[in-house]
C-alpha positions in Angstrom: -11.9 1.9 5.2 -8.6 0.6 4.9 -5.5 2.8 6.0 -2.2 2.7 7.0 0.5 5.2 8.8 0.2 7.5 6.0 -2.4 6.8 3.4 -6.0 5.5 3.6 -8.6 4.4 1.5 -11.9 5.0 0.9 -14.5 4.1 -1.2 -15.0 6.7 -4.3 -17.9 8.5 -5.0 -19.5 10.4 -8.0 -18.4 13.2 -7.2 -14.8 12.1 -6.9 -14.8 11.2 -10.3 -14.1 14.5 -11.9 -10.4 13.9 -10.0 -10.1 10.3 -10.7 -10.5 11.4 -14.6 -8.0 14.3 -14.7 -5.5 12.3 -12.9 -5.9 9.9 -15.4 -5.6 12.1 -18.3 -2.3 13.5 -16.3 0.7 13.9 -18.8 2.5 11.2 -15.9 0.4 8.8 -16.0 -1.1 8.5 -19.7 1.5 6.9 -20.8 0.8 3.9 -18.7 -2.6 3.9 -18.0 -5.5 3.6 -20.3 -8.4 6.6 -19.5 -11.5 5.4 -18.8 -14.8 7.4 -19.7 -16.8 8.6 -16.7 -19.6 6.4 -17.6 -17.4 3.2 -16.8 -15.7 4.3 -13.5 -19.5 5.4 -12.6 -20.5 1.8 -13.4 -17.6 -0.1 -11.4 -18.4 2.3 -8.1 -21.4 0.3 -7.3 -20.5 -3.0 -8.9 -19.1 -5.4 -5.6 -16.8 -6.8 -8.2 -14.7 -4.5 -8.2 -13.3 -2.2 -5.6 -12.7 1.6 -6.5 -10.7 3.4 -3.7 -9.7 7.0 -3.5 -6.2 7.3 -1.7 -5.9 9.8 0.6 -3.3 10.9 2.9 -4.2 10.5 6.7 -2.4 13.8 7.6 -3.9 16.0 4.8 -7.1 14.2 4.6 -7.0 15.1 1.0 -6.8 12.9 -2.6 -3.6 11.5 -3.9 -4.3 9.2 -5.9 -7.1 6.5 -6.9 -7.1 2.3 -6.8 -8.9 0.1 -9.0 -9.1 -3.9 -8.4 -11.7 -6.2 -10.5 -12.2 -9.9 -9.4 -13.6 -8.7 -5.8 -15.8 -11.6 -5.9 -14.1 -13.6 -8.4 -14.8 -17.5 -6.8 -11.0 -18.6 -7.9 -9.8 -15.7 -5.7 -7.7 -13.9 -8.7 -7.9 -10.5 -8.0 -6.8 -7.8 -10.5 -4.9 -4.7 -9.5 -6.1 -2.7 -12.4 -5.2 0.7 -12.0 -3.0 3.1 -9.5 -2.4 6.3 -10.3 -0.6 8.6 -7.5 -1.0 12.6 -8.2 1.8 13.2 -6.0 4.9 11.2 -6.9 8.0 10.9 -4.7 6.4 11.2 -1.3 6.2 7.5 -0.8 2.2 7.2 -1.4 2.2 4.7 -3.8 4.5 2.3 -1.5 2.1 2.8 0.9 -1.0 2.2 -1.4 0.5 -0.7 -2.9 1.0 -2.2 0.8 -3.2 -1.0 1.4 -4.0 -3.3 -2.0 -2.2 -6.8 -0.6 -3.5 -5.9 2.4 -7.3 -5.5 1.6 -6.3 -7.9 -1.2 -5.0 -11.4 1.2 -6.9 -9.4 4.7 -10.2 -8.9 3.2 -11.1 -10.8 0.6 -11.0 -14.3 -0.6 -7.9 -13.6 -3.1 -5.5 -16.4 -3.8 -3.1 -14.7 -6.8 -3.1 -10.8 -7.3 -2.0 -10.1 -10.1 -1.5 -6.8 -12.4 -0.1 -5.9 -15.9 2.7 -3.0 -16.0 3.8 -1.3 -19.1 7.3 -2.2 -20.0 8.4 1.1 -20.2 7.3 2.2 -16.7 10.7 1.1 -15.3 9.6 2.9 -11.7 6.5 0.8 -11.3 8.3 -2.0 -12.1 10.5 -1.4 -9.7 8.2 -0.3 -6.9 5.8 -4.0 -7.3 9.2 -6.1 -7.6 10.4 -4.9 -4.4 7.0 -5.3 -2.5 7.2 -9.2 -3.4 5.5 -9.4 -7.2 7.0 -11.6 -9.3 7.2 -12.0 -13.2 5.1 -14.2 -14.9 5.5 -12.6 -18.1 5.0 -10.5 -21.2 2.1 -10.0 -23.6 3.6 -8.5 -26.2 2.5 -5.4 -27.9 -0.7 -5.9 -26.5 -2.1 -2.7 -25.6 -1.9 1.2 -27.6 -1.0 3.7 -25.6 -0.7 7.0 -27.1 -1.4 5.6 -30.3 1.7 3.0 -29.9 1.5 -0.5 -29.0 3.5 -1.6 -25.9 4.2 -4.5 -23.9 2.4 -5.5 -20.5 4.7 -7.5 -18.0 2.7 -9.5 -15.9 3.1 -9.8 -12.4 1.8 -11.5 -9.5 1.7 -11.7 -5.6 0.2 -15.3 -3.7 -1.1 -15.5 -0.9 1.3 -17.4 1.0 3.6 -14.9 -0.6 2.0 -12.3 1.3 2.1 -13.8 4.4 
């Protein structure tokens, strides 16, 4: 388990997945994430490629949010910070998760580059991994449909002697 002052991870279960999904489908993070179907998050939980956290807070002991990173295992130690998604926004959880992921990511695994694609229009995300040390590598343009529009991805990325 990987944990902080405030938030912690742990590893999500089957039975956590009926939260991971309605957060998903949550009208404040829709627009920036793409929903999953059960069947794949229940596939990624036991693959060792990729890591699939619950966040929870260490005061509450309950969910805020979930984490999803692919490359786990990935030999050139690129590691994908897929997905975060934060039910409870403004109380400073998804600083703290962000911190847990570099952590885990340059602490606990072999990762050289972690990297992560943000929707241009999710200015606070943006934001949030700029000032925790990710920089710009670019834009794939109109490369994904969200809610039936295609948007922009910025790419973004965090080395390991970054980190440290």
């Amino acid at each position: 388990m990987t944990d902080n002052h405030q938030v912690r991870f742990r590893p999500t279960r089957p039975e956590d997945l009926d939260y991971v999904m309605e957060l998903e489908l949550h009208d404040e993070n829709s627009a920036f994430i793409r929903h999953w179907p059960r069947e794949k998050h229940l596939a990624v939980v036991d693959d060792p490629n990729f890591a699939h956290f619950i966040v929870e807070t260490i005061a509450a002991q309950g969910p805020v949010g979930f984490v999803i990173l692919i490359g786990v295992q990935e030999p050139d130690g690129n590691l994908e910070f897929k997905r975060l998604a934060i039910s409870e926004k403004g109380n400073g959880y998804g600083r703290q998760a962000v911190r847990l992921i570099k952590q885990f990511a340059f602490e606990q695994t072999n990762t050289h580059r972690l990297w992560l694609e943000v929707v241009e229009d999710n200015i606070r995300a943006f934001k949030l991994y700029e000032s925790e040390g990710f920089i710009t590598e670019g834009t794939h343009r109109e490369s994904a449909v969200m809610r039936a529009k295609r948007v922009s991805l910025i790419v973004m990325s965090m080395l390991r002697w970054e980190y440290r």
